[in-house]
Structure formats: structure tokens, C-alpha cells
C-alpha positions as CSV (number, residue, x, y, z in Angstrom):
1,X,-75.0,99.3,-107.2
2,X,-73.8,102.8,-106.2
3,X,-76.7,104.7,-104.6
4,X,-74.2,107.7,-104.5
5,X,-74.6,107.8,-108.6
6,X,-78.6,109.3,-107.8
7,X,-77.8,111.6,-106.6
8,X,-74.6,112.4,-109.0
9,X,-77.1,111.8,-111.9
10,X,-80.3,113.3,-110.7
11,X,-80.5,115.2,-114.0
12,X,-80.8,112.0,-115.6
13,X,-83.2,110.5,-113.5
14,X,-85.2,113.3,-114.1
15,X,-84.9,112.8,-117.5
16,X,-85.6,109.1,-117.5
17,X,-88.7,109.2,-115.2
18,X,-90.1,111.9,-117.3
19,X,-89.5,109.8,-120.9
20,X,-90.7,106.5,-118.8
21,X,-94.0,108.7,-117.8
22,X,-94.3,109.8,-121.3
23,X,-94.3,106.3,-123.1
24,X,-96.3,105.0,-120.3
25,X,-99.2,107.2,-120.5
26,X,-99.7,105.4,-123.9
27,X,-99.5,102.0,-123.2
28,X,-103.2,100.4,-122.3
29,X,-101.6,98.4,-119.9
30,X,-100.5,100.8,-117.5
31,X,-103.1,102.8,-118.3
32,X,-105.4,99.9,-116.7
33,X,-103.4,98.9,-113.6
34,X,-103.3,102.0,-112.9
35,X,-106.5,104.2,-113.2
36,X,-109.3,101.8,-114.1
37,X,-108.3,98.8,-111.8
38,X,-108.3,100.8,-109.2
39,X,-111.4,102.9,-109.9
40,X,-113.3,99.8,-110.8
41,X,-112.3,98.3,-107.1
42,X,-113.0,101.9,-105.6
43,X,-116.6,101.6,-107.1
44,X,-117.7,98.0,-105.9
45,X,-116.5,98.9,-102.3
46,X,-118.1,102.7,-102.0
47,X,-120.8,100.9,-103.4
48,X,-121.1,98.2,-100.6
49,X,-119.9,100.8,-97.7
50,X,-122.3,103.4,-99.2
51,X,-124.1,103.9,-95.7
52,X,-121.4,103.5,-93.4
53,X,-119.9,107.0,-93.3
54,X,-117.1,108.8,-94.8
55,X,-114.7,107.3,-92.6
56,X,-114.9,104.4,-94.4
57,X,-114.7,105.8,-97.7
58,X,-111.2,107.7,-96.8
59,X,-110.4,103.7,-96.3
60,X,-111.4,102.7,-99.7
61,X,-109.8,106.0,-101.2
62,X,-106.2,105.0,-99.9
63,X,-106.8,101.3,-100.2
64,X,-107.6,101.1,-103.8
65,X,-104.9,103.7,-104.8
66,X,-102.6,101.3,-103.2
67,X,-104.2,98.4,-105.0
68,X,-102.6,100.6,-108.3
69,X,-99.3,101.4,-107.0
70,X,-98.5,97.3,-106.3
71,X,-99.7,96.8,-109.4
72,X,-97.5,99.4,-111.1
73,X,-94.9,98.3,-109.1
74,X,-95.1,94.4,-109.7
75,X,-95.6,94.7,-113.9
76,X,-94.2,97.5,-114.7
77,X,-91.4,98.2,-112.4
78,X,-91.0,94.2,-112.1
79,X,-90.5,94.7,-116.1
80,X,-88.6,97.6,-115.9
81,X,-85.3,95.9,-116.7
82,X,-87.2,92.8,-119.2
83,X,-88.9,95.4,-121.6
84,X,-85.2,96.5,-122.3
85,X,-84.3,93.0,-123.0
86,X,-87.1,92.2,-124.9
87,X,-86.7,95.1,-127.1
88,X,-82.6,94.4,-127.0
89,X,-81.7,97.9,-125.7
90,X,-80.5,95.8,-122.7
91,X,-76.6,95.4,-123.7
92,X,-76.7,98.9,-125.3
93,X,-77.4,100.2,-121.5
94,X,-75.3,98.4,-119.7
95,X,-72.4,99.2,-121.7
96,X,-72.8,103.1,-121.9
97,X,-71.3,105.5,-119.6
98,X,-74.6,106.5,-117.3
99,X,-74.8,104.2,-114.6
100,X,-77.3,101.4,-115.1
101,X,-78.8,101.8,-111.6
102,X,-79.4,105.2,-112.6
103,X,-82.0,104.6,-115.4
104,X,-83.7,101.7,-113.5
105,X,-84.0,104.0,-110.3
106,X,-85.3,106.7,-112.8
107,X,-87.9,104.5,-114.4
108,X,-89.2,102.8,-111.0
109,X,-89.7,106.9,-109.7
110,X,-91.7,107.3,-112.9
111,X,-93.7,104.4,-111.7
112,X,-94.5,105.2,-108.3
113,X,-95.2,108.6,-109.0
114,X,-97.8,107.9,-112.0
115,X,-99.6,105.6,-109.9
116,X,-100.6,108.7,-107.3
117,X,-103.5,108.7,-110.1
118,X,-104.7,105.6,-108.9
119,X,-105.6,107.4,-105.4
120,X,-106.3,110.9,-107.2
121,X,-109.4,109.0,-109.6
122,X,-110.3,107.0,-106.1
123,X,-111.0,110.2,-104.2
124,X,-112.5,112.2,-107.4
125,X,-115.0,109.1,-107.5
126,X,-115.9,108.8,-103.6
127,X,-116.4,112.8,-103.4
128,X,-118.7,113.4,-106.3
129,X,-120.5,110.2,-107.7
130,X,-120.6,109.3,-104.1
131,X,-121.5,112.5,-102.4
132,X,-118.8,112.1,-99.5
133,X,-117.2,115.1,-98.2
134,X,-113.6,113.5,-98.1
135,X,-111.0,114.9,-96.1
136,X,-107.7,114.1,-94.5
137,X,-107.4,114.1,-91.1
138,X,-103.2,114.9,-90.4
139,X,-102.7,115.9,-93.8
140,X,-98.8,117.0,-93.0
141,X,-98.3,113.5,-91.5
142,X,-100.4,111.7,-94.3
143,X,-97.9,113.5,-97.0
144,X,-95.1,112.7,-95.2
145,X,-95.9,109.4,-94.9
146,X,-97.1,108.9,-98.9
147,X,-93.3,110.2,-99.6
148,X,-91.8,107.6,-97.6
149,X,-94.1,105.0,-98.4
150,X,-92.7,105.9,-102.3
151,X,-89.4,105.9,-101.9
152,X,-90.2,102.3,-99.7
153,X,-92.0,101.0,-102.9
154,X,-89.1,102.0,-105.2
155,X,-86.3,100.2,-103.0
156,X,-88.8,97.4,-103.6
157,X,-89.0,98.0,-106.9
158,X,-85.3,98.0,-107.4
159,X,-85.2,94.3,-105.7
160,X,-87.9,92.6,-107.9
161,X,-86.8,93.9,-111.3
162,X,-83.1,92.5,-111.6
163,X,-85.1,89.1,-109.9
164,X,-87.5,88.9,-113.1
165,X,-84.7,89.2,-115.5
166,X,-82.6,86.3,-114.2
167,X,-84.9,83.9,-112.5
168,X,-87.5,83.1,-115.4
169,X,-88.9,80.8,-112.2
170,X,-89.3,83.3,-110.2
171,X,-91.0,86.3,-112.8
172,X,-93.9,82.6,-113.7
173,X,-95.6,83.8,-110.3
174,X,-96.2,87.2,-110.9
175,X,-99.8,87.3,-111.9
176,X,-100.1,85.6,-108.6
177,X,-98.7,87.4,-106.5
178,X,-101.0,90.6,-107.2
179,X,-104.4,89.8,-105.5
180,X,-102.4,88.2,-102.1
181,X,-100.8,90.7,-101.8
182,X,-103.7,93.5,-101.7
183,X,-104.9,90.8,-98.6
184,X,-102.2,90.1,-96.9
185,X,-101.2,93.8,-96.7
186,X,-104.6,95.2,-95.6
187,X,-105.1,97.3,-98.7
188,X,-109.1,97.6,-98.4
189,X,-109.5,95.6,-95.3
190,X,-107.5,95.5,-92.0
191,X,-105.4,91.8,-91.6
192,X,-107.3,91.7,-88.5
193,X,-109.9,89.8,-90.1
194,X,-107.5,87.4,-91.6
195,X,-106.9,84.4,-89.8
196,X,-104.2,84.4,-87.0
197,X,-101.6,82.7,-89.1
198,X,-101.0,85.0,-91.9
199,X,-100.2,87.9,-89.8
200,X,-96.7,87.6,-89.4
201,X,-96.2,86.9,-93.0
202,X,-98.0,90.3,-92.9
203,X,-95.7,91.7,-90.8
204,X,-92.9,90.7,-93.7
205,X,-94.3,92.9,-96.7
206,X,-92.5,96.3,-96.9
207,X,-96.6,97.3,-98.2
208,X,-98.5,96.5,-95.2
209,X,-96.4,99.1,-92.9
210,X,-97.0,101.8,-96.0
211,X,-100.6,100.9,-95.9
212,X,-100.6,100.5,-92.3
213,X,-99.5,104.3,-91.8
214,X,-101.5,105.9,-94.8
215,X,-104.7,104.3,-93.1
216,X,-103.8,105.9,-89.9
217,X,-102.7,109.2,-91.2
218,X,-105.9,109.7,-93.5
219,X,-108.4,108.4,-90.6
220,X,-106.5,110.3,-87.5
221,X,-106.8,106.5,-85.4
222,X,-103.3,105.8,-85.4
223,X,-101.3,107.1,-82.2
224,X,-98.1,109.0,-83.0
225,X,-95.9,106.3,-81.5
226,X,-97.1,103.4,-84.0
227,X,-96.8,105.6,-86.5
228,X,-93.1,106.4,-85.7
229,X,-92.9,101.9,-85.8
230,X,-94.4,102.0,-89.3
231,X,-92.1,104.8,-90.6
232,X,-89.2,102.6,-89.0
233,X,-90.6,99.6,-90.3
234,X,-90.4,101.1,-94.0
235,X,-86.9,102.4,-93.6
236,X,-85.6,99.6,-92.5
237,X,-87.2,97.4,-94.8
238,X,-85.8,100.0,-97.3
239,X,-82.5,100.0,-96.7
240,X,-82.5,96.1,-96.5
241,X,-83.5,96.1,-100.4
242,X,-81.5,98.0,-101.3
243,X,-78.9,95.7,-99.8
244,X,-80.0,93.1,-101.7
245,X,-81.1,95.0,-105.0
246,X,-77.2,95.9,-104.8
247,X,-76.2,92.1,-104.8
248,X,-79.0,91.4,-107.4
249,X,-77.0,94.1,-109.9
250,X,-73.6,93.2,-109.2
251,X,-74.9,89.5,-110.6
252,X,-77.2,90.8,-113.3
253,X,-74.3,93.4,-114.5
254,X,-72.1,90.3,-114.7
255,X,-74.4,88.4,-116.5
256,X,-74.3,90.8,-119.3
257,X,-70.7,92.2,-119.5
258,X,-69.0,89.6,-118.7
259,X,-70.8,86.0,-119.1
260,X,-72.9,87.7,-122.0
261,X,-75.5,84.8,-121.2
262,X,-78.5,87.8,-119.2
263,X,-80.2,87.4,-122.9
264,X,-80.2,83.6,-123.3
265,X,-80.9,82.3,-119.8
């Protein structure tokens, strides 16, 4: 995988974010991980924090937008690569001219950036049917932070979607790996009250550190040298996927060039 070619091609990831974002928008699916999931969790927790202060509902805000983004990033960027096999565009792809990595880079932007809705509906919800008078903190460092923390969930992005297509194992556990995940990465709660166990495997999800520095940043209750760790924490964890989403496509490109056997494993 040749990260230079995003650059090179940025026309064309343009291009394919913006035709992924319009098919998207008309799929129910989506549509439901990532606006009414979320505002469905945003209500049942404003709801039960109703008297504790707005503090608390700046939490929920940025907790249950991240609740969307996983989940636009586990089923539909997971997918990215399936839906083309299942619709058997796959070969077609890998066999033109634009660089494959390209269009998957281009369709996991698409799905990180729609899912900014999820966070958008969360704070329209908390500041009117709520009454709260929401407002950020360090807004420079919380925007900052929310573009790294994309470009984090797209390197992660690029890891699990090549994974789906050629471990059928692997892909049976991901309707399992949703809800753990919004736990173990301190989405609406902090890990703190986990018990003491799970927090290294905490410590191991590329989402905890992004929600770990948009909690801080929206709040103002994280000092500026943890929040320099969770920005290092992200790009490192970022450039170590896309170590290994680079392996993943060198095997999944030989699969279907070569082998031919990506559509009947």
C-alpha cells in the first residue's frame, strides 16, 4: 500500500468520499448507526444526568457521537471492501489503473466525516430539548484534536476492512465487538469505573486515546501535557496501522490478481 498515491490522487478521493457520502445518505442502515443510535443513547443518558449540570452533558454530547463514528467505522468502513465483493465490482477495481488504496482511503474519509452528524444531532438534542447551554471549553484544541482523532479512526479503518474480506472468522465477531468497545473506551463513562483488569486492554484501543482527548478538550479537565500523550498515543497507534493495513493489502491484492481465490475463500 502506497500512502504516497493520497496524496497523488486526492482528486479522486474527493471524488470517492463524496459518491460514498451520497449513496450512504440513502441506505437505512447508515442512516441508523449513525444519527438515531446515537441520538437515542444521547437521550437515555441527558435523561438520567438531567440534574447534574452541563458539564455532564458536554460528556454525553462527545460520548454518544463517538458511539456513531465506531459504529460507522466497524460496519461500514469494516465493509467497505466486502460491499464491492458482494456486488462483484471487487476484481473490476483491483484491476483498473487508480490505485486500490486510493478508493478504500476515499470511502473510509467519507465515513468518518458523515459520522460528525452523530455528535452534531447529540449537541442539537442536549441544547434545546434539554435546555443546556452547551459550550466547548478549548475549542482550537478540541478541533484539533477531532481532526486527528479522524484521520486515527481512518488508519483503523484501513486495518479492519482488508481483515473482513479475508478472514470470514474474524468479520463473525463484528456485532460483538460494537457495545465493548463503547466500554472499554470510555465513550459515556470514564474506564475508571471499570474494574482494574480491563484498563490496559484500554490502554490498547486506538478509540480510548481519541475519546480520552475529546473529553478533555470539551470539559477543559485535561492538562496540556496528557493531552500532548493522547495526541502521541493516536499517532503512533496511526502509523502502526497503517503498517499493518499495508501488509493486509499486499495479501488481499494477491488474493485477487494473482491467486483469484479473494471471492471464493
Amino acid at each position: 500500500m502506497n500512502y504516497g498515491n493520497i496524496f497523488k490522487y486526492w482528486r479522486t478521493v474527493l471524488v470517492v468520499a463524496e459518491m460514498s457520502i451520497r449513496t450512504q445518505f440513502s441506505d437505512g442502515f447508515v442512516l441508523f448507526a449513525i444519527v438515531f443510535q446515537p441520538m437515542i443513547i444521547a437521550i437515555l443518558a441527558l435523561f438520567m444526568l438531567r440534574e447534574k449540570g452541563s458539564d455532564y452533558a458536554v460528556f454525553v454530547v462527545v460520548g454518544s457521537g463517538l458511539t456513531g463514528l465506531w459504529s460507522s467505522l466497524l460496519f461500514v468502513s469494516g465493509n467497505s471492501i466486502n460491499v464491492e465483493r458482494w456486488t462483484g465490482t471487487l476484481e473490476s477495481l483491483v484491476g483498473m489503473p487508480t490505485p486500490f488504496d486510493v478508493i478504500v482511503f476515499g470511502k473510509n474519509l467519507a465515513n468518518v466525516f458523515q459520522s460528525l452528524l452523530s455528535m452534531i444531532v447529540s449537541y442539537a438534542l442536549a441544547a434545546y430539548l434539554f435546555g443546556y447551554p452547551l459550550s466547548l471549553t478549548q475549542p482550537i484544541l478540541f478541533f484539533l484534536t477531532l481532526l486527528l482523532s479522524m484521520f486515527a479512526f481512518i488508519c483503523f479503518g484501513l486495518t479492519i476492512a482488508p481483515l473482513f474480506v479475508m478472514y470470514r472468522s474474524v468479520q463473525q465477531w463484528q456485532n460483538a465487538m460494537e457495545f465493548p468497545v463503547y466500554i472499554m473506551c470510555g465513550f459515556l463513562f470514564p474506564i475508571a469505573l471499570l474494574p482494574n483488569w480491563t484498563t490496559p486492554l484500554s490502554y490498547l484501543l486506538p478509540p480510548y486515546w481519541a475519546a480520552l482527548a475529546l473529553h478533555g478538550t470539551s470539559t477543559a479537565m485535561m492538562p496540556f501535557d496528557q493531552l500532548l500523550f493522547s495526541w502521541s498515543m493516536m499517532i503512533l497507534f496511526s502509523i502502526v496501522d497503517l503498517i499493518i493495513a499495508s501488509q493486509l493489502f499486499k495479501i488481499m491484492l494477491y488474493k485477487a490478481r494473482v491467486d483469484a481465490t479473494l471471492d471464493v475463500d
